[in-house]
TORKOLFI-905569 format. One record per residue (C-alpha): residue in three letters; x, y, z. Coordinates in pm, whole numbers, padded with zeros to 5 digits, always signed. Layout:
BEGIN
AlaXYZ/...
END
This chain:
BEGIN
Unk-01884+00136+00434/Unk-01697-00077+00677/Unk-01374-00052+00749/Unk-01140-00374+00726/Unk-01065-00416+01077/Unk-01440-00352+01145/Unk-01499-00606+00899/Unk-01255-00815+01037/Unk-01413-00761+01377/Unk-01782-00880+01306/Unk-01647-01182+01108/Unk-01441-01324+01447/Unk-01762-01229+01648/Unk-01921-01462+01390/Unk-01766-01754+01438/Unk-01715-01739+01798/Unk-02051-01822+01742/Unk-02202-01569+02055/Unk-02507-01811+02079/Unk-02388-02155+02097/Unk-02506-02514+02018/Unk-02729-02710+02271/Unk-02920-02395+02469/Unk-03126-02467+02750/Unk-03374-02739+02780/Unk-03669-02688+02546/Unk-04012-02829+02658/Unk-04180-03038+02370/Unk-03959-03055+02136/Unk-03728-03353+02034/Unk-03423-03310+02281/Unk-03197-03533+02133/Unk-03303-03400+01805/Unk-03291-03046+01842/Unk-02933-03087+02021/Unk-02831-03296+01706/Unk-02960-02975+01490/Unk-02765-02719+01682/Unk-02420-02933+01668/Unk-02441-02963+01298/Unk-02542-02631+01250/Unk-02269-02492+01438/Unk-02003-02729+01331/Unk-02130-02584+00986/Unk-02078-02222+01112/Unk-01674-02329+01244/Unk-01675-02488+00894/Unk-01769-02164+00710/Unk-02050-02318+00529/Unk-02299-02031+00664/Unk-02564-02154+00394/Unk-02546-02498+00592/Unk-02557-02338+00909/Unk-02882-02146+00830/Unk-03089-02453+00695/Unk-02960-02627+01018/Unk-03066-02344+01233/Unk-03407-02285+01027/Unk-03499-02650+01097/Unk-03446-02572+01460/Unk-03690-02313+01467/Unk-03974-02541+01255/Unk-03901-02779+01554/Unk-03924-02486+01844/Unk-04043-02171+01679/Unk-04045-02016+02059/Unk-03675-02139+02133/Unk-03520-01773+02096/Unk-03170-01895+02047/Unk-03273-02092+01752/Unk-03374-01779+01635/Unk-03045-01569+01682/Unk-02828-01825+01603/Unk-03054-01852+01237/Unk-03000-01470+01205/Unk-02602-01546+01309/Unk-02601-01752+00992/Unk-02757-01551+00780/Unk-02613-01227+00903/Unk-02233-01474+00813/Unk-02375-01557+00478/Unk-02432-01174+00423/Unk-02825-01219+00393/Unk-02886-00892+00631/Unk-03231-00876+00494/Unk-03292-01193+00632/Unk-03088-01165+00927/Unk-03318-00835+01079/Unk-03619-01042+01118/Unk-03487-01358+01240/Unk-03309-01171+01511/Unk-03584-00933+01612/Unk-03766-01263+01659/Unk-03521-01395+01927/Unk-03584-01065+02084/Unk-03951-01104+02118/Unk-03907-01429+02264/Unk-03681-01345+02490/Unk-03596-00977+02542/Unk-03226-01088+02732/Unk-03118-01348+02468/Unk-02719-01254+02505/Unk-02560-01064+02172/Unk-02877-01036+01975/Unk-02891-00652+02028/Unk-02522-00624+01952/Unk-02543-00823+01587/Unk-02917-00665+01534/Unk-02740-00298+01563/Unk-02433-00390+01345/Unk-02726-00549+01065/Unk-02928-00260+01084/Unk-02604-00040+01035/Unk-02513-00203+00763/Unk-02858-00165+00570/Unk-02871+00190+00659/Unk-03161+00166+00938/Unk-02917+00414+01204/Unk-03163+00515+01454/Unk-03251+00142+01503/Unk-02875+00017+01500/Unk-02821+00318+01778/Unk-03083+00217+01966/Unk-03002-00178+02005/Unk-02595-00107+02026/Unk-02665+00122+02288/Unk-02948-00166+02473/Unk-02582-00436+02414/Unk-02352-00189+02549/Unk-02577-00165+02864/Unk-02646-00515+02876/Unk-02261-00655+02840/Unk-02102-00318+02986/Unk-01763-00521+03007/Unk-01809-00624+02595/Unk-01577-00408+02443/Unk-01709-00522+02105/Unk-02051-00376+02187/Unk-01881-00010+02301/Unk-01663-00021+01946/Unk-01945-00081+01741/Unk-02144+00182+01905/Unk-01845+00435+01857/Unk-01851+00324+01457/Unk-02206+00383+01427/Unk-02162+00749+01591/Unk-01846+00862+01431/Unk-01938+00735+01071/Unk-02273+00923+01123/Unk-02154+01214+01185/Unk-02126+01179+01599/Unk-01788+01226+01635/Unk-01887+01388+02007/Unk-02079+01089+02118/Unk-01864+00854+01944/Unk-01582+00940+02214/Unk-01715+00805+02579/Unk-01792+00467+02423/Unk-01468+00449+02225/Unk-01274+00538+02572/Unk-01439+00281+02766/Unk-01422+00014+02516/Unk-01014+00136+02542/Unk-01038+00099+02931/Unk-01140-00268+02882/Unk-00918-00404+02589/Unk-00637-00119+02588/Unk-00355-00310+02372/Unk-00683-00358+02078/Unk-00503-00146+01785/Unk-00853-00121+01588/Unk-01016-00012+01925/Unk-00733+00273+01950/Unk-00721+00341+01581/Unk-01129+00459+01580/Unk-01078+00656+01922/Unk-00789+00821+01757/Unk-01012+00908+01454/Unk-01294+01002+01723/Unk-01111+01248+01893/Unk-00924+01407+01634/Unk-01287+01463+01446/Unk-01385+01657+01761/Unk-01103+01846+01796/Unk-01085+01961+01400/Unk-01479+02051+01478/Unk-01385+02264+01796/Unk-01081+02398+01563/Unk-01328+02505+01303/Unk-01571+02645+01517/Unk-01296+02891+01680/Unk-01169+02960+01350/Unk-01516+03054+01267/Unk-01583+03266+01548/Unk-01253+03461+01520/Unk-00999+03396+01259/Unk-00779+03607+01412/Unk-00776+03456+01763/Unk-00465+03444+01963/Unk-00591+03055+02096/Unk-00562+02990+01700/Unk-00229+03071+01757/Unk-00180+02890+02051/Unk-00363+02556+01945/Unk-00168+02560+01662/Unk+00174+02596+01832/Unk+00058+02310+02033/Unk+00030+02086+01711/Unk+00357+02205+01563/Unk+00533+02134+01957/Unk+00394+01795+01950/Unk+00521+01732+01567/Unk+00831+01851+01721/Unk+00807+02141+01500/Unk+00968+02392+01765/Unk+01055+02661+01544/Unk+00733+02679+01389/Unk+00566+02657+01748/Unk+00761+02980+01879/Unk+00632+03114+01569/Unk+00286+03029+01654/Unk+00316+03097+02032/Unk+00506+03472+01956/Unk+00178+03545+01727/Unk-00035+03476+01981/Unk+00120+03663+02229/Unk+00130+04008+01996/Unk-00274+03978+02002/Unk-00266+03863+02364/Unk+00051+04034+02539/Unk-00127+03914+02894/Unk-00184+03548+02885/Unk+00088+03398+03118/Unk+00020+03044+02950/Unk+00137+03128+02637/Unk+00458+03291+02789/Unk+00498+02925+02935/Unk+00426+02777+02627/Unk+00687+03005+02447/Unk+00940+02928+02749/Unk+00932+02535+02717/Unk+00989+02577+02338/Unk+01289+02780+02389/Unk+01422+02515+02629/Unk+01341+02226+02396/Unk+01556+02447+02096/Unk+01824+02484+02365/Unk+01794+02891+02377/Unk+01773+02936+02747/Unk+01833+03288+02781/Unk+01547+03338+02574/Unk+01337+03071+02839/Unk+01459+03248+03088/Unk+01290+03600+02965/Unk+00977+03401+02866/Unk+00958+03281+03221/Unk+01013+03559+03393/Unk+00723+03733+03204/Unk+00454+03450+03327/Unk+00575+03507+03680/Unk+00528+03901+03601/Unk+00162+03807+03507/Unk+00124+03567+03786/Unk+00308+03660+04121/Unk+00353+03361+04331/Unk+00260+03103+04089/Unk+00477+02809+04167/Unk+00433+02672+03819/Unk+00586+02994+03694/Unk+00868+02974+03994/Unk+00990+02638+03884/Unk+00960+02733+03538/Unk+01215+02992+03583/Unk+01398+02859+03826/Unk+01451+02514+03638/Unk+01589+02674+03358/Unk+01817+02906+03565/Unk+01938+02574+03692/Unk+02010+02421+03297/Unk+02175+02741+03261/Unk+02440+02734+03549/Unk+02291+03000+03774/Unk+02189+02804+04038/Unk+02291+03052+04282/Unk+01953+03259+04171/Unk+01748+02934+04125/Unk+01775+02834+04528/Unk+01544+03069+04682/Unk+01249+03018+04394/Unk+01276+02643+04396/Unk+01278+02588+04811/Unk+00957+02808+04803/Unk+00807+02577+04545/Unk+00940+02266+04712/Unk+00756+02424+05014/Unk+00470+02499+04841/Unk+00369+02105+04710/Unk+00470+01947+05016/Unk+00552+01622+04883/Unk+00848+01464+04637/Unk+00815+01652+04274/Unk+01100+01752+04029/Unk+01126+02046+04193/Unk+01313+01864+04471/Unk+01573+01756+04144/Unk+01635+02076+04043/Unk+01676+02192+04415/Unk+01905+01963+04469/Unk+02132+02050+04149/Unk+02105+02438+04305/Unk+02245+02328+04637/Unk+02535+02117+04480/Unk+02612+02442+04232/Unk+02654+02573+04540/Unk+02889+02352+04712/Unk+02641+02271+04942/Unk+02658+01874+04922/Unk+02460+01776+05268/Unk+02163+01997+05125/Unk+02189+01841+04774/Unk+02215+01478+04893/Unk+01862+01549+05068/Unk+01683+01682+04766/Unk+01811+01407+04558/Unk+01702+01123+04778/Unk+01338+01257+04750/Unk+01322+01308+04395/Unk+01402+00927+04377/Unk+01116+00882+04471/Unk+00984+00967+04156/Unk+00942+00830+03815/Unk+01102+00774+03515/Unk+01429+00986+03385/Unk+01384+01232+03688/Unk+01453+00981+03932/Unk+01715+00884+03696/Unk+01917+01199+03726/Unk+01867+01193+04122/Unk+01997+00884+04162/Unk+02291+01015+03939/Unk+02283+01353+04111/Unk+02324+01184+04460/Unk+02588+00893+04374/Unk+02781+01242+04304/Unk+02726+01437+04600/Unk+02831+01139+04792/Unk+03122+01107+04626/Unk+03202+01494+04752/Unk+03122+01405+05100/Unk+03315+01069+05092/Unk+02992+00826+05137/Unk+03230+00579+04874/Unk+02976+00303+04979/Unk+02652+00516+04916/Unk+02813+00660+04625/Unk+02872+00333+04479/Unk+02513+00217+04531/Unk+02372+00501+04387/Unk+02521+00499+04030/Unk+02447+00121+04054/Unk+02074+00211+04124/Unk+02110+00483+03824/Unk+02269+00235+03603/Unk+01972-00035+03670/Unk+01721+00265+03600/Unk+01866+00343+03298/Unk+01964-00015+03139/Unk+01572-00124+03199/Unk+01474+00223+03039/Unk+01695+00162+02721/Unk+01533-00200+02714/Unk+01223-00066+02735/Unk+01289+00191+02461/Unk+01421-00100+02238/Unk+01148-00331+02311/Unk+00876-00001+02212/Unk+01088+00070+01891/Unk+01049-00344+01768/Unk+00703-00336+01829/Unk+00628-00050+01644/Unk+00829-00185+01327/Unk+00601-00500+01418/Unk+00330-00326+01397/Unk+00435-00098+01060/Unk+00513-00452+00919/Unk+00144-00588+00972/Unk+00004-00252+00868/Unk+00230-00252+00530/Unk+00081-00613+00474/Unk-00254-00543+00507/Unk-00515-00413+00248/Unk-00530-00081+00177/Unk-00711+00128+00478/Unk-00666-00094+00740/Unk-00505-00062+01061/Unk-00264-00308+01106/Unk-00469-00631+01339/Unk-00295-00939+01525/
END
């Protein structure tokens, strides 16, 4: 069965009416005539009247049976007027006559779908999708076919292209969502299968509860894991960034310090440690670490923000003003907090003018961010309001 928005989908497809009145020049026929045919029949089509529509279009192919578009655009009709039995041949005959006639693979695959003929509906969606690789109707309907068969796998790459090329299309999202959480419940089973008792049970499942914002449960999850596997440094980093997110930073700290045990040198384990040693106001320890990881990636990263907090722990201002102006370099609420961070320092060192244009900096940064936030939070009742409105089971559609 098809969903509404798919639904939804092949009905505006429809009655855009892919092949449209008036194709081509067609040798030995009635022009005028057969130009006369195609307006009414797809005024007809606009109209609704799809029963119209086909007896326009069938007269079009009595007058040029080897005009392929009168052909499609017959099948178009019937396919609207829900005569898919119909609509197969009538489209297959297009194809004969011409092989390139534009959409007839597309609406061929979604008929043959429909009437339950899958390996042929794979086949042609898969000919429209490389046809029209910019159609990112052709790359859904593929991704249908695939995940409602059973394909959740091979349902994915179309589903993320077809994202690349209309990424604000909520029933677009809405299947790749449903595509890639069947592959990962799969993948989940098949561990499960394999070893019940598996420590990366443990761990994918602390990732779930972390993301649900579940963090007790996740340091739950992630301590399980680590009593079956007491030498995976990920899952010590895992445990540490739930600690921080639950505020408990001694107990980061410890979780930290274990992944760096397990991993000398790793600067992902450095500035994990050393970050939180910063949130917990021993920045004194955190300066070595983090200018060894600053070091280390060569270029502007949050490291350089957390540096920079160390230094002005320290009373070291000139040091702190000079991590600070790289991490604004950055993104989002890190360079934020520079910006912050270095209208502060400057302050210290008596740069009143710098100072000043700092916090203005961080208070532009921060205004847009809060608009942004507000502007996220009304489209997503927006979008709750459409999807309450709706029939039951479908994503909410503009």
């Amino acid at each position: 069965m098809l969903s509404h928005y798919a639904q939804c989908v092949f009905a505006m497809a429809l009655a855009a009416g892919l092949a449209s009145a008036g194709h081509g020049q067609q040798g030995g026929a009635d022009q005028q005539q057969l130009q006369a045919i195609f307006q009414r029949g797809s005024q007809a089509m606009h109209q609704g009247d799809a029963a119209a529509a086909e007896e326009q279009f069938r007269a079009a192919t009595r007058l040029a049976p080897n005009f392929a578009e009168a052909w499609l655009d017959l099948g178009l009709a019937q396919l609207k007027g829900g005569k898919l039995t119909d609509a197969i041949p009538s489209i297959r005959q297009a194809l004969r006559l011409d092989p390139s006639v534009h959409g007839a693979h597309l609406f061929l695959g979604i008929a043959e779908y429909q009437t339950d003929q899958i390996d042929d509906a794979l086949a042609d969606l898969q000919s429209a999708a490389r046809e029209d690789a910019n159609n990112p109707q052709a790359l859904l309907w593929l991704g249908i076919v695939e995940l409602d068969t059973g394909h959740p796998d091979q349902a994915t790459d179309p589903l993320d292209r077809a994202s690349e090329l209309a990424p604000n299309d909520i029933g677009i999202l809405d299947y790749r969502v449903q595509a890639h959480m069947a592959v990962a419940r799969e993948s989940y089973t098949r561990i499960y299968k394999l070893d019940a008792g598996s420590w990366r049970l443990h761990r994918l499942n602390a990732q779930i509860d972390a993301e649900a914002r579940q963090h007790t449960q996740a340091i739950d999850e992630y301590q399980q894991a680590i009593r079956i596997a007491p030498k995976e440094a990920d899952l010590y980093e895992g445990l540490g960034w739930e600690y921080r997110q639950t505020g408990q930073l001694d107990l980061a700290e410890k979780a930290f310090e274990e992944q760096l045990k397990l991993t000398p040198g790793n600067p992902i384990a450095m500035y994990n440690l050393a970050s939180t040693q910063v949130d917990a106001g021993q920045g004194a320890e955190a300066v070595a670490p983090l200018q060894q990881v600053v070091k280390l990636y060569g270029k502007p990263t949050v490291a350089d923000y957390y540096l920079g907090r160390a230094y002005a722990d320290a009373g070291k201002n000139e040091q702190a003003a000079a991590e600070y102006e790289k991490a604004t370099t950055l993104q989002g609420e890190t360079a934020q907090r520079a910006w912050y961070g270095l209208g502060q320092v400057d302050k210290e060192l008596g740069k009143t003018a710098e100072a000043r244009a700092a916090i203005e900096k961080f208070q532009q940064l921060h205004n847009a961010a809060v608009q942004e936030r507000a502007k996220d939070i009304e489209d997503w009742r927006k979008l709750n309001a459409t999807a309450v409105g709706a029939p039951a089971g479908a994503p909410g559609v503009q």
